[in-house]
C-alpha positions as a printed NumPy array, in Angstrom:
array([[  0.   ,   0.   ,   0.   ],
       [  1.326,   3.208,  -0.568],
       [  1.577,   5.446,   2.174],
       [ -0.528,   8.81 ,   2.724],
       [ -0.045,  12.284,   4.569],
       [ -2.184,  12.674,   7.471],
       [ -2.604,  15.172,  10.367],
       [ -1.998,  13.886,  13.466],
       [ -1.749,  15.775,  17.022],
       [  1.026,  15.017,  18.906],
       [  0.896,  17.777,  21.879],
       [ -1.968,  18.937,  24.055],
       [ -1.995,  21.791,  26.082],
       [ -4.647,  23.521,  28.091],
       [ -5.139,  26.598,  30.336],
       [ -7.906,  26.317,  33.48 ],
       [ -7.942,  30.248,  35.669],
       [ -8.13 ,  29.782,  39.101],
       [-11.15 ,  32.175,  39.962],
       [-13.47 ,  30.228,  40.67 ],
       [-17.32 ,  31.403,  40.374],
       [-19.432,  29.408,  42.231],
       [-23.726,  29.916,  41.208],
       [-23.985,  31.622,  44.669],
       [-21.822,  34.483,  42.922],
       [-25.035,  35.655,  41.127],
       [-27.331,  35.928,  44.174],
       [-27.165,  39.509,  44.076],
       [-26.862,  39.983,  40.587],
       [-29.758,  42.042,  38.795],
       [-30.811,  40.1  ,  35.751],
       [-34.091,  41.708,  33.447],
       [-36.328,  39.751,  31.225],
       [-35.288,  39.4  ,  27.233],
       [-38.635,  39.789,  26.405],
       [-39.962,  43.048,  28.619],
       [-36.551,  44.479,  29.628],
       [-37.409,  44.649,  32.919],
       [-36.18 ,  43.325,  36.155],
       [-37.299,  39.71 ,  36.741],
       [-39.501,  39.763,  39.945],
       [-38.059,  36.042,  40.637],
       [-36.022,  35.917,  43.045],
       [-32.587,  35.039,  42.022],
       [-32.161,  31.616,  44.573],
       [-34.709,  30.247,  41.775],
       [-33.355,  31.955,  38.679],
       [-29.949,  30.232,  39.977],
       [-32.153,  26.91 ,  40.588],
       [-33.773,  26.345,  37.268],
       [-30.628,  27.3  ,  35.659],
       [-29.211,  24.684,  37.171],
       [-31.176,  22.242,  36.217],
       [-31.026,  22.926,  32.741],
       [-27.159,  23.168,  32.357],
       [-25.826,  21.437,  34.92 ],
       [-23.598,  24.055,  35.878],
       [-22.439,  24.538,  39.27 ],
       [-19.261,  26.804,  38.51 ],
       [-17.384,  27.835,  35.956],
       [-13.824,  29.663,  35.924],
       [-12.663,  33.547,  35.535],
       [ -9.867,  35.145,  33.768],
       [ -7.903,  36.893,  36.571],
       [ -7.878,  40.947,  36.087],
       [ -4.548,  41.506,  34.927],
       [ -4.937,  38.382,  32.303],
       [ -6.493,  38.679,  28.375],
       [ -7.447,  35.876,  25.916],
       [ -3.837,  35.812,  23.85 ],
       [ -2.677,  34.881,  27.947],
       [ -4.711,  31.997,  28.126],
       [ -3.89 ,  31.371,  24.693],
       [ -0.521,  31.113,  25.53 ],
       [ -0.592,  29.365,  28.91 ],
       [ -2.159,  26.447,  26.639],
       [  0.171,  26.709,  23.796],
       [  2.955,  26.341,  26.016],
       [  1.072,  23.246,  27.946],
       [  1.301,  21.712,  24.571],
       [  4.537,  22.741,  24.067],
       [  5.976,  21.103,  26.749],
       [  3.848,  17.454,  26.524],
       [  5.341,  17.335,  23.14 ],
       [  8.977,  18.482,  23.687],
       [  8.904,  19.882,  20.047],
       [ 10.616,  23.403,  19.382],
       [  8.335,  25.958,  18.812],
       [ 10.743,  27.918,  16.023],
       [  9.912,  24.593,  13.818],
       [  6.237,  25.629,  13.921],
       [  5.117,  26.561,  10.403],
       [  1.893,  28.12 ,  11.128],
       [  0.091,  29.163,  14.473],
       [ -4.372,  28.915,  13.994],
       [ -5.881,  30.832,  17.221],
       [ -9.548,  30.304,  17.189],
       [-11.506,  32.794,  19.757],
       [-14.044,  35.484,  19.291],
       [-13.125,  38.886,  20.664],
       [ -9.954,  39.178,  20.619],
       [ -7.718,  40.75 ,  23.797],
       [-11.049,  42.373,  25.816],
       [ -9.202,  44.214,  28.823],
       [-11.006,  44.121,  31.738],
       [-13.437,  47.154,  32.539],
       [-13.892,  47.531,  28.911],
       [-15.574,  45.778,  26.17 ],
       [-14.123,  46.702,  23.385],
       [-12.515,  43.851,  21.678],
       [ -8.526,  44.231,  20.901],
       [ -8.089,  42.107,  17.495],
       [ -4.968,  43.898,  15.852],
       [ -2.624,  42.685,  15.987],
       [ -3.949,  39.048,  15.472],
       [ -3.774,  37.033,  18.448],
       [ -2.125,  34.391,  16.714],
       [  0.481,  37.065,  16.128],
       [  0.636,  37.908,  19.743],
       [  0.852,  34.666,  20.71 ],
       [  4.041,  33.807,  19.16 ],
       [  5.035,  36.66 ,  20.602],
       [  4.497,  35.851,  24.217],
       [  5.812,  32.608,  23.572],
       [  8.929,  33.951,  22.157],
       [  8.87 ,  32.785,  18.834],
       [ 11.648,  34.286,  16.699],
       [ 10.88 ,  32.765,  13.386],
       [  9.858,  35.368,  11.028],
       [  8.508,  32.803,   8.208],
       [  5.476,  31.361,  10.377],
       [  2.18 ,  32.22 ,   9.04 ],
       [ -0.309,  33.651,  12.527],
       [ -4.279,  33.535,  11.573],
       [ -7.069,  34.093,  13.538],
       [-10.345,  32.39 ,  13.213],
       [-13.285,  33.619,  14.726],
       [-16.26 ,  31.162,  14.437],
       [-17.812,  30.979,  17.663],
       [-17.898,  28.256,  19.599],
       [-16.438,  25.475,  16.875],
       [-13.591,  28.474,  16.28 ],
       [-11.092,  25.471,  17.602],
       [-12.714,  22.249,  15.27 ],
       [-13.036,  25.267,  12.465],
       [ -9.19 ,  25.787,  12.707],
       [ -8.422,  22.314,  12.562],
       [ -9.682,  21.22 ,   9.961],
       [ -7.817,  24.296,   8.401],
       [ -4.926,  23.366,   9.587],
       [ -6.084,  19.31 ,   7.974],
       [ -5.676,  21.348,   4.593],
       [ -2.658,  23.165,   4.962],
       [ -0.705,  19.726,   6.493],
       [ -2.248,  17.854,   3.472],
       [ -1.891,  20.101,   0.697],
       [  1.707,  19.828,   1.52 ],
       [  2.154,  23.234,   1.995],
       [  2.985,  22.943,   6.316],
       [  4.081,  19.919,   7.868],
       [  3.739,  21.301,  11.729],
       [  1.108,  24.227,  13.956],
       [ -0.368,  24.934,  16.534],
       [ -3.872,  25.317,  17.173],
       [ -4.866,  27.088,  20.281],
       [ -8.883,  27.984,  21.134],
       [ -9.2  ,  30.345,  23.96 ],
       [-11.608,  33.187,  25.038],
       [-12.895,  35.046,  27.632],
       [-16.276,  34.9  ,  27.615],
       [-16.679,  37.08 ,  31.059],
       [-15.74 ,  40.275,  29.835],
       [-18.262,  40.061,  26.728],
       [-21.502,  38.612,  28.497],
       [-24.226,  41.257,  29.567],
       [-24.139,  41.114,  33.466],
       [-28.153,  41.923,  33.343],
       [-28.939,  38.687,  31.598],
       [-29.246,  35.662,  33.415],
       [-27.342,  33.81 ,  30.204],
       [-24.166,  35.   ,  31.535],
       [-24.114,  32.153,  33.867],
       [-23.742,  29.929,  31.345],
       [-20.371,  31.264,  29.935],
       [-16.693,  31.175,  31.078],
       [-12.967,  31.468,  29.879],
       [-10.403,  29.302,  29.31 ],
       [ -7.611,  27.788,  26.911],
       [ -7.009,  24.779,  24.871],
       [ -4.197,  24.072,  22.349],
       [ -2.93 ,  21.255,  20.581],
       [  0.331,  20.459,  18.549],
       [ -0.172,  18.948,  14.648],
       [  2.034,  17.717,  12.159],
       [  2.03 ,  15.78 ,   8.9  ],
       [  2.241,  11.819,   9.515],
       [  3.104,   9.148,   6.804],
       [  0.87 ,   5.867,   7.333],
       [ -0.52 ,   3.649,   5.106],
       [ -3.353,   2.895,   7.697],
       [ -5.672,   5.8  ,   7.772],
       [ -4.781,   7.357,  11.231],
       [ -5.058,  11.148,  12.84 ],
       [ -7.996,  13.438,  11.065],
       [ -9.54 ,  10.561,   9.082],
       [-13.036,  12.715,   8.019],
       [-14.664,  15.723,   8.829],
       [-18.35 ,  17.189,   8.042],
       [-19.387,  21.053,   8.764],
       [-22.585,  22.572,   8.076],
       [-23.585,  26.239,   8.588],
       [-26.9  ,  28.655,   8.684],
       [-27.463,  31.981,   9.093],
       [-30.015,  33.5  ,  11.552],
       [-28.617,  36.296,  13.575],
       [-30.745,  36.452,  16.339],
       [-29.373,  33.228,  17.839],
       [-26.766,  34.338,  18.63 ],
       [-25.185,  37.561,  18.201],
       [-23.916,  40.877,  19.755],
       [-26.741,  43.076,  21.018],
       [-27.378,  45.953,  23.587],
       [-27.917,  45.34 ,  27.442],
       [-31.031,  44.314,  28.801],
       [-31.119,  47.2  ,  31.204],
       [-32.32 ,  50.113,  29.204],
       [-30.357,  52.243,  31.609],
       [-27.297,  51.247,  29.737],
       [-26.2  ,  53.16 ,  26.618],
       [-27.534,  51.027,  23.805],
       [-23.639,  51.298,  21.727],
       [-22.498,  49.155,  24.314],
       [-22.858,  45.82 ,  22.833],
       [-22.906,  42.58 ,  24.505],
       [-22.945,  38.859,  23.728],
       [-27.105,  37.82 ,  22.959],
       [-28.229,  34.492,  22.94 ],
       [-31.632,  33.028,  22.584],
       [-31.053,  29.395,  24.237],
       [-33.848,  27.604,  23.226],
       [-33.579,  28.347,  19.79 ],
       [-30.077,  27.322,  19.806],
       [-30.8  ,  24.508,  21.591],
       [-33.577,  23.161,  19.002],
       [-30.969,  23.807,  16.311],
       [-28.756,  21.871,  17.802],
       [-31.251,  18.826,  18.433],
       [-31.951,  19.53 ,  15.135],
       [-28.972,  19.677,  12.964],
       [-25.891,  18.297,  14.828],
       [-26.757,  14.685,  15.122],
       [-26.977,  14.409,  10.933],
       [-23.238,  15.938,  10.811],
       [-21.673,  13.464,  13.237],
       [-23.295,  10.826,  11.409],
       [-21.83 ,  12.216,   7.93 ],
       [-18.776,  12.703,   9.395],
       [-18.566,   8.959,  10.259],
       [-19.787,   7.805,   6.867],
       [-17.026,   9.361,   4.875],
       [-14.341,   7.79 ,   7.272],
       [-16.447,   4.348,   6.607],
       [-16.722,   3.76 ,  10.2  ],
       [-19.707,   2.763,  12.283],
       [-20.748,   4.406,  15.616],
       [-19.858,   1.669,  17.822],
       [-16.341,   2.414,  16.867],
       [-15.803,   5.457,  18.584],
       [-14.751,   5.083,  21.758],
       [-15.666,   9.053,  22.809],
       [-17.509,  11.964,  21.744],
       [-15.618,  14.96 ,  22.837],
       [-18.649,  17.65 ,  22.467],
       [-18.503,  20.953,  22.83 ],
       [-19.644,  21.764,  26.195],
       [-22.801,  24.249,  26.013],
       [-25.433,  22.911,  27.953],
       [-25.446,  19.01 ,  29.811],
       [-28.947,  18.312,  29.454],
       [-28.716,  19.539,  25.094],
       [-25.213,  17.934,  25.236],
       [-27.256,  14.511,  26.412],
       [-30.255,  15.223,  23.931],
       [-27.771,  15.569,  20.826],
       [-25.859,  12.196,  21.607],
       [-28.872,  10.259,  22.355],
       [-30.351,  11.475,  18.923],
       [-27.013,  10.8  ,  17.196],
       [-27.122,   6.882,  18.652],
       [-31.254,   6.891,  17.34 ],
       [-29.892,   7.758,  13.911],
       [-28.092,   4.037,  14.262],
       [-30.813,   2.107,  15.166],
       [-29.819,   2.808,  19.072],
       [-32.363,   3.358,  22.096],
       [-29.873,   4.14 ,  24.561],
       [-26.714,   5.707,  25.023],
       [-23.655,   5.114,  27.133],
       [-22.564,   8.197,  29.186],
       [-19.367,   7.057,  29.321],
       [-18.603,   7.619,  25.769],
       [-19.467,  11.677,  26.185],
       [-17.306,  13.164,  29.035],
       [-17.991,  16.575,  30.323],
       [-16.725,  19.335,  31.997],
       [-19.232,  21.947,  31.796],
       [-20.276,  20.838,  35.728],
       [-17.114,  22.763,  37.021],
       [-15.989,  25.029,  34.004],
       [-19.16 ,  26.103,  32.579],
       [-18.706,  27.346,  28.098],
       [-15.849,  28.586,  27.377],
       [-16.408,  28.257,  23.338],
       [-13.859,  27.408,  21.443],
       [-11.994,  25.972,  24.387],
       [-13.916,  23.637,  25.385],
       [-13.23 ,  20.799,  22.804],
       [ -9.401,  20.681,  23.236],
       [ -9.324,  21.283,  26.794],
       [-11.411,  18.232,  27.253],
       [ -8.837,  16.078,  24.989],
       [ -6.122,  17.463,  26.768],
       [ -7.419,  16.726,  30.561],
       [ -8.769,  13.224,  29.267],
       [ -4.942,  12.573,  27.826],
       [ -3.278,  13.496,  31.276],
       [ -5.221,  11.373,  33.133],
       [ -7.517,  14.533,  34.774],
       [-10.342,  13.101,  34.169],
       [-11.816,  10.283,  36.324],
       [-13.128,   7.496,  34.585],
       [-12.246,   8.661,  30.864],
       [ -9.234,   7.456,  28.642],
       [ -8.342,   7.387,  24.956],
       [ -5.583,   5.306,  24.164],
       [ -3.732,   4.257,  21.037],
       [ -6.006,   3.157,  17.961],
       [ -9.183,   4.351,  19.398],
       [-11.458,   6.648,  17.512],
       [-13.106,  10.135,  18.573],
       [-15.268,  12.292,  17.492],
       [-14.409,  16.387,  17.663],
       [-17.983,  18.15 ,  17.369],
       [-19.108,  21.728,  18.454],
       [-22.195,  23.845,  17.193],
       [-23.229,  27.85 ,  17.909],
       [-22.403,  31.183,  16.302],
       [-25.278,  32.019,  14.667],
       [-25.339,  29.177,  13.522],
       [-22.182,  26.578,  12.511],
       [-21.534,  22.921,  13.134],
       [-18.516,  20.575,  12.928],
       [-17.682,  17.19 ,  13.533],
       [-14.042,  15.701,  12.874],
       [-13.382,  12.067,  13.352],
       [ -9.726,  10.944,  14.572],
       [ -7.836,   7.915,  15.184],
       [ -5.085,   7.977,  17.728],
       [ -1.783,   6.494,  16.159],
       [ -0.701,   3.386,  17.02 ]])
């Protein structure tokens, strides 16, 4: 058999802050309706309740003050760095996926020039001058977005070794009158890739994307409290439309994405989904194991970290790989030869789902 170029990751890095915001944090927060703009008469002990429920969120984690998204981005690239003991001037291209750029805290305004992928190599002391930096801003599948850019570049021949980092912080960008801020976070993940000769299909086997537009899903909006100037734009999100999009439209991608690597569900040994929403999370995989024929799911296969971290979009996917890889996570391990599943969905609206084999 002749032999065949294929990406495969051989570093993962990840960055986790240490502020920790427990659901308590909100009691005394002042949230307003969506629909009527004004303060909900609820009292925020059940507002914190039900959101509970739905997300399964009990905390999620902070940027600290003095820290911006191309530090996070950083703190993860140089994770990676360091599991793979590869030299960072033999990088050939740097992909950082995130959404607003450096936001400094106390202001909103997102800082994208220089590209972060630019500042970045910077930080981590790059001297090479001929590495191409890009940015990708998708939303939350920025990270599975960039990778399966950086699939192309590896087997196009034109690179043979990046890094892909996806990091944001969410905190800065969320309105702090809506009670959807709960749901978001910030945080790093990168990961190390490089061409691989095989003759055995092995690394990024298949990928499948899909993408719609509706911009009220999500999108950048003023604050629910009319009190605040209405240029002052915040991060919108109507979660049960995005949630019945997902339902919708996610399941049928995974399931492409499997068919063109000829494999069969019960071959992947775990889905590592973007982490949104538990409960929509659960709904998704159980509808992508009904498109097989399958009543019920195994948990196990879908590990998730939302519980303590809460979204941090386009980190969420590679952090999970990386934690899962150290042995961080209790109960979950991928080892050599077995097959996973990359898949994240949002930004008004976009989908991915990669399938990889570990090498051998």
């Amino acid at each position: 058999m002749n032999k065949k170029v294929y990406t495969v990751i051989v570093g993962t890095g990840s960055y986790i802050p240490g502020r920790i915001i427990p659901n308590d944090f909100f009691l005394d927060a002042e949230f307003f309706d969506q629909t009527t703009n004004k303060r909900f008469e609820t009292p925020n002990s059940e507002i914190i309740r039900k959101f509970f429920e739905i997300t399964n969120i009990e905390e999620r984690r902070y940027a600290e003050d003095d820290q911006v998204t191309s530090d996070l981005a950083t703190f993860a690239a140089r994770a990676a760095i360091e599991t793979s003991g590869i030299d960072p001037e033999s990088f050939e291209f740097i992909l950082v996926a995130h959404n607003f750029g450096d936001v400094v805290y106390g202001n909103i305004i997102p800082d994208q020039m220089p590209s972060l992928a630019n500042r970045v190599k910077a930080k981590l002391g790059i001297n090479n001058p001929a590495i191409l930096t890009n940015d990708v801003t998708s939303g939350c599948p920025g990270w599975t977005t960039s990778m399966i850019i950086a699939d192309a570049y590896i087997k196009s021949g034109t690179f043979k070794r990046g890094l892909v980092v996806g990091a944001d912080v969410l905190s800065r960008v969320a309105d702090p009158y809506d009670r959807d801020r709960m749901i978001f976070s910030d945080g790093a993940g990168a990961v190390i890739v490089e061409a691989f000769e095989s003759e055995t299909p092995v690394g990024i086997l298949s990928h499948s994307s899909r993408s719609d537009f509706d911009h009220n899903m999500l999108r950048m909006g003023s604050s629910l409290n009319p009190n605040i100037p209405a240029d002052q734009k915040y991060l919108r999100m109507l979660g049960a439309k995005v949630y019945a999009y997902a339902l919708s439209c996610v399941p049928g991608v995974v399931k492409d994405s499997l068919e063109k690597a000829g494999l069969n569900l019960d071959e992947v040994r775990k889905v590592l989904i973007h982490q949104a929403n538990e409960k929509m999370d659960e709904a998704i995989l159980s509808r992508v194991f009904r498109l097989y024929g399958k009543r019920e799911y195994d948990k196990n296969v879908m590990p998730m970290t939302i519980q303590r971290f809460g979204n941090s979009s386009t980190a969420t996917v590679p952090t999970l790989l990386d934690l899962i890889l150290k042995d961080k996570m209790e109960d979950h391990q991928i080892k050599k030869g077995d097959v996973i599943i990359f898949t994240s969905v949002g930004a008004g609206m976009a989908i991915n789902s990669i399938v990889y084999k570990m090498p051998e």
